[in-house]
C-alpha positions in Angstrom: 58.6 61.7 -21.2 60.7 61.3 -24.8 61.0 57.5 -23.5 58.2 56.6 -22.1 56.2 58.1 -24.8 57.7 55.3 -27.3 58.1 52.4 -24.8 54.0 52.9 -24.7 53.6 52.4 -27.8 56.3 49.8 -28.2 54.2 48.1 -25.2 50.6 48.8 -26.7 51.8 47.4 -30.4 53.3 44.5 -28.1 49.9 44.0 -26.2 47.9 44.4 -29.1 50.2 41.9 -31.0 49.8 39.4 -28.1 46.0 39.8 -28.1 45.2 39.4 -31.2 47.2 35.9 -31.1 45.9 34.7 -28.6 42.0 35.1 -29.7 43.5 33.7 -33.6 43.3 36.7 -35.7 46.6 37.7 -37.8 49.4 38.6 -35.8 52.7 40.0 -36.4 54.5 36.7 -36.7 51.9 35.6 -39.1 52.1 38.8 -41.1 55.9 38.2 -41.3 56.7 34.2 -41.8 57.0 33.9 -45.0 60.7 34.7 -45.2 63.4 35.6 -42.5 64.1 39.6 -44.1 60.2 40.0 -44.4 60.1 41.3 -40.9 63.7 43.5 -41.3 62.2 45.2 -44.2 58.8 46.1 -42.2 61.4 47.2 -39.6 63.3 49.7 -42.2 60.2 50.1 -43.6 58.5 52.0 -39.8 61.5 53.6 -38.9 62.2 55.4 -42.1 58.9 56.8 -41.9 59.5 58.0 -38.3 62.8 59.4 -39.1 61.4 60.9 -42.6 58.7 62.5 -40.3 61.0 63.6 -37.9 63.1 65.3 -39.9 60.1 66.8 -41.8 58.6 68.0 -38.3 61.9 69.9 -37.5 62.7 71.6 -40.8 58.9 72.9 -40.4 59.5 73.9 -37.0 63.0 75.5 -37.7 62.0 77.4 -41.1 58.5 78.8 -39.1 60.0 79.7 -36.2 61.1 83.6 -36.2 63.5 82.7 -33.0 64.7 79.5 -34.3 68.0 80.2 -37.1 68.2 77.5 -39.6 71.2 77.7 -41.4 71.6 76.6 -44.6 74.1 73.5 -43.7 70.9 72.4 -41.1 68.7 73.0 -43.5 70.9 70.6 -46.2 71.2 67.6 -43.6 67.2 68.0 -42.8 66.6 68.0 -46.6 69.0 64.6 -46.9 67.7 63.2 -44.3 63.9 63.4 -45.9 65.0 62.1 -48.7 66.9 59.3 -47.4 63.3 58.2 -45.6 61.8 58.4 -48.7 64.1 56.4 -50.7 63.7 54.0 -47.4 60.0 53.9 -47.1 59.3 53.3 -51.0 62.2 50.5 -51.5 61.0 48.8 -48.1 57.3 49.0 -48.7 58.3 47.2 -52.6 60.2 45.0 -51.2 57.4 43.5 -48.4 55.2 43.9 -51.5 57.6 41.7 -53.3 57.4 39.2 -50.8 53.6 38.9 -50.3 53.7 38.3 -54.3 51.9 41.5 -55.1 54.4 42.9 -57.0 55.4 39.9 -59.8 56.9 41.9 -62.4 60.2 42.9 -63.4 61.1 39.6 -62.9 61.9 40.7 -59.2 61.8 37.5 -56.6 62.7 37.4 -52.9 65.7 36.5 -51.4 67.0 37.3 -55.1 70.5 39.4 -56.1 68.0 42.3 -56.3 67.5 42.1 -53.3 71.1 41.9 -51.5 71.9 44.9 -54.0 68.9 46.9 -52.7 70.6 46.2 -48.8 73.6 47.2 -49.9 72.6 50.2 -51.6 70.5 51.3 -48.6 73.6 50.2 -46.0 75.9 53.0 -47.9 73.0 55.4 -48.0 72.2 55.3 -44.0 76.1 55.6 -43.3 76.4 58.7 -45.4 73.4 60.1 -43.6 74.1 59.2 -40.3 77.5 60.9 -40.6 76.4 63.9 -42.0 73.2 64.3 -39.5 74.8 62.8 -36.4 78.3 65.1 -36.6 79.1 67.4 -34.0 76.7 70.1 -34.7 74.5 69.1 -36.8 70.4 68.5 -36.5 71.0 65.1 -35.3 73.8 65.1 -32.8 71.4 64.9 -29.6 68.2 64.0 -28.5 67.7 67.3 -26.2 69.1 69.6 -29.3 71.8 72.4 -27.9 71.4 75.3 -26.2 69.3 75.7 -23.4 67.6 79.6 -24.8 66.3 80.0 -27.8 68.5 83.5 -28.7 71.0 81.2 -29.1 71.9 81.3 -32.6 73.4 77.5 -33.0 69.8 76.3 -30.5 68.2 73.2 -32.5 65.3 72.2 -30.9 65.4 68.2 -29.9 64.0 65.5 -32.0 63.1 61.9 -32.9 65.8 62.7 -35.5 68.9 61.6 -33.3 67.3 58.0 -32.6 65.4 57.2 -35.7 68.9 58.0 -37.6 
């Protein structure tokens, strides 16, 4: 189901896409042409929101839950992980913002140093989050979580956490 669930809507974005090509009304590759990272920073821009989300969903779930034990190293990883989509979603939606000439000032241009130091910045971020929320144990490690019962005192439930990481 986990899947199938997202190659629908990969394939109903995908159909939608093609549709609205094909009768001339903006498309994707419209939306995105006007420079070659335009369409990797609506890319970063999507999945940080699903893994900010993701992680969001869980810590709710975990911290509600009366048989679900969050402990407080869980807890820390969910709480860097929402940040880290945050920090994605607002530099990604500046920076397509940027290039769609919205945002003019600063003095802040596409394809500029500013933004090869953003990249960089956010390349070092994901790596430190990824190895923190992906390591043996932690909120991230799986997609099916651990444990099979829930009076297990290490169970984490699974999530979109694993993949959108």
């Amino acid at each position: 189901i986990y899947f199938m669930a997202w190659a629908c809507f990969y394939w109903s974005m995908y159909t939608l896409d093609q549709w609205s090509a094909d009768k001339d009304i903006i498309s994707v590759k419209e939306l995105t042409r006007l420079s070659l990272t335009l369409p990797a920073w609506y890319f970063l821009f999507f999945s940080s929101l699903v893994e900010m989300s993701s992680a969001a969903d869980l810590l709710v779930v975990m911290t509600s839950s009366d048989a679900l034990k969050l402990s407080d190293e869980h807890r820390a990883q969910l709480v860097l992980a929402i940040i880290a989509g945050v920090i994605s979603v607002v530099v990604a939606f500046f920076a397509i913002l940027v290039h769609y000439k919205i945002v003019t000032w600063c003095g802040v241009e596409q394809g500029g140093f500013v933004e090869v130091g953003v990249g960089f910045f956010l390349v070092i971020l994901w790596v430190v989050v990824t190895s923190f929320c992906t390591e043996l144990g932690a909120v991230g490690a799986t997609i099916g979580g651990t444990g099979c019962a829930k009076d297990n005192d290490t169970y984490i439930p699974g999530s979109n956490l694993y993949v959108s990481i």
